[in-house]
C-alpha positions as CSV (number, residue, x, y, z in Angstrom):
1,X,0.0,0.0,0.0
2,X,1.7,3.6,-0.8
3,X,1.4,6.2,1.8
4,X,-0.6,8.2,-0.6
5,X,-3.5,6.3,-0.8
6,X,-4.3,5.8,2.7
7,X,-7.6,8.0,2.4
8,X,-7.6,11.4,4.4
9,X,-3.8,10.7,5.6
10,X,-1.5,13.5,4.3
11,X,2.0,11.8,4.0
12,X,5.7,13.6,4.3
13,X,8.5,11.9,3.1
14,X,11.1,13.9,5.7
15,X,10.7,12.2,8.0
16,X,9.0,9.5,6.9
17,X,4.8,10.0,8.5
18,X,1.7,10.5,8.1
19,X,-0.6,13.4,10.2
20,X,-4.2,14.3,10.0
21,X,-7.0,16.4,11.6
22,X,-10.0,14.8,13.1
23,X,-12.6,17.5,13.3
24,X,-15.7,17.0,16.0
25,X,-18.2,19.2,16.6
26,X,-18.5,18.6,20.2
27,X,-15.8,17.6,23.5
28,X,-17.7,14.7,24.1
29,X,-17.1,13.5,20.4
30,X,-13.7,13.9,20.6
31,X,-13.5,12.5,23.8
32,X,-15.1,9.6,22.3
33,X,-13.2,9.5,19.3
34,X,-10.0,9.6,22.0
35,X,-11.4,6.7,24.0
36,X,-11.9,4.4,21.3
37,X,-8.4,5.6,19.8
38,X,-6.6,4.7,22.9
39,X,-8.3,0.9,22.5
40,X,-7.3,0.0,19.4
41,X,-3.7,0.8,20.6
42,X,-3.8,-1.6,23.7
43,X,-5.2,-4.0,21.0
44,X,-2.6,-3.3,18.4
45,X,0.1,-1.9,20.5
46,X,0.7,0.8,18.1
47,X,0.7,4.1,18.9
48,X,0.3,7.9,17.1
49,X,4.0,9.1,17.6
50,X,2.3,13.1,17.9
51,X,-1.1,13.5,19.9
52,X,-2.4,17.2,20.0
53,X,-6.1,17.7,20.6
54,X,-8.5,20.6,21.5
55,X,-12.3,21.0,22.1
56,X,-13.4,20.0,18.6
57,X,-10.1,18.7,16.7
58,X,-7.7,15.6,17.6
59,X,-3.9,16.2,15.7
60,X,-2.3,12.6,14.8
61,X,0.9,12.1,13.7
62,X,2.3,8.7,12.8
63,X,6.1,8.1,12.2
64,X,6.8,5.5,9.1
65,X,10.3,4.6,9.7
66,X,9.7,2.0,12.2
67,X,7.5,-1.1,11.0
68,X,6.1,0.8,8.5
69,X,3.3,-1.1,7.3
70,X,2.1,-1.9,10.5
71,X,1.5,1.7,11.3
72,X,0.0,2.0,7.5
73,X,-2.5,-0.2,8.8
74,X,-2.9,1.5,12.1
75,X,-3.5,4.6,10.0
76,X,-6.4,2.7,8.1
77,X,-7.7,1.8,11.6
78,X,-7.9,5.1,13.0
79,X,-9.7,6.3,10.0
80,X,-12.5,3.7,10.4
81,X,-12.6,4.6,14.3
82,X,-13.6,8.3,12.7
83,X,-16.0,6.9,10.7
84,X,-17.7,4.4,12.8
């Protein structure tokens, strides 16, 4: 899978990641959206490498240059936890 076609991931080659902005229109979404986040990395033991979040907005950042397609996959995870 290439880095540019995981949908809604924006990917930078230096260093090797992906980031993107989870918008929410309420704390408790985002709190939600947190919560389930934090799951699926107890499950996977993967983790974003950059959390930043606010009152309507969660900031992930996830660094490729370590087991790469297992984060790719991570990335795909996350999405679906946005989604869902």
């Amino acid at each position: 899978m290439e880095d540019k076609e995981i949908e809604g991931w924006d990917y930078r080659a230096k260093p090797s990641s992906l980031s993107r902005r989870f918008e929410f229109s309420s704390y408790a979404q985002t709190r939600d959206f947190l919560d389930r986040l934090d799951q699926l990395s107890q499950q996977t033991g993967l983790y974003p490498h950059s959390t930043n979040f606010g009152t309507g907005y969660v900031n992930l950042t996830i660094d490729l240059d370590v087991d790469a397609e297992a984060y790719r996959a991570f990335a795909v995870q996350v999405g679906q936890l946005y989604r869902a």
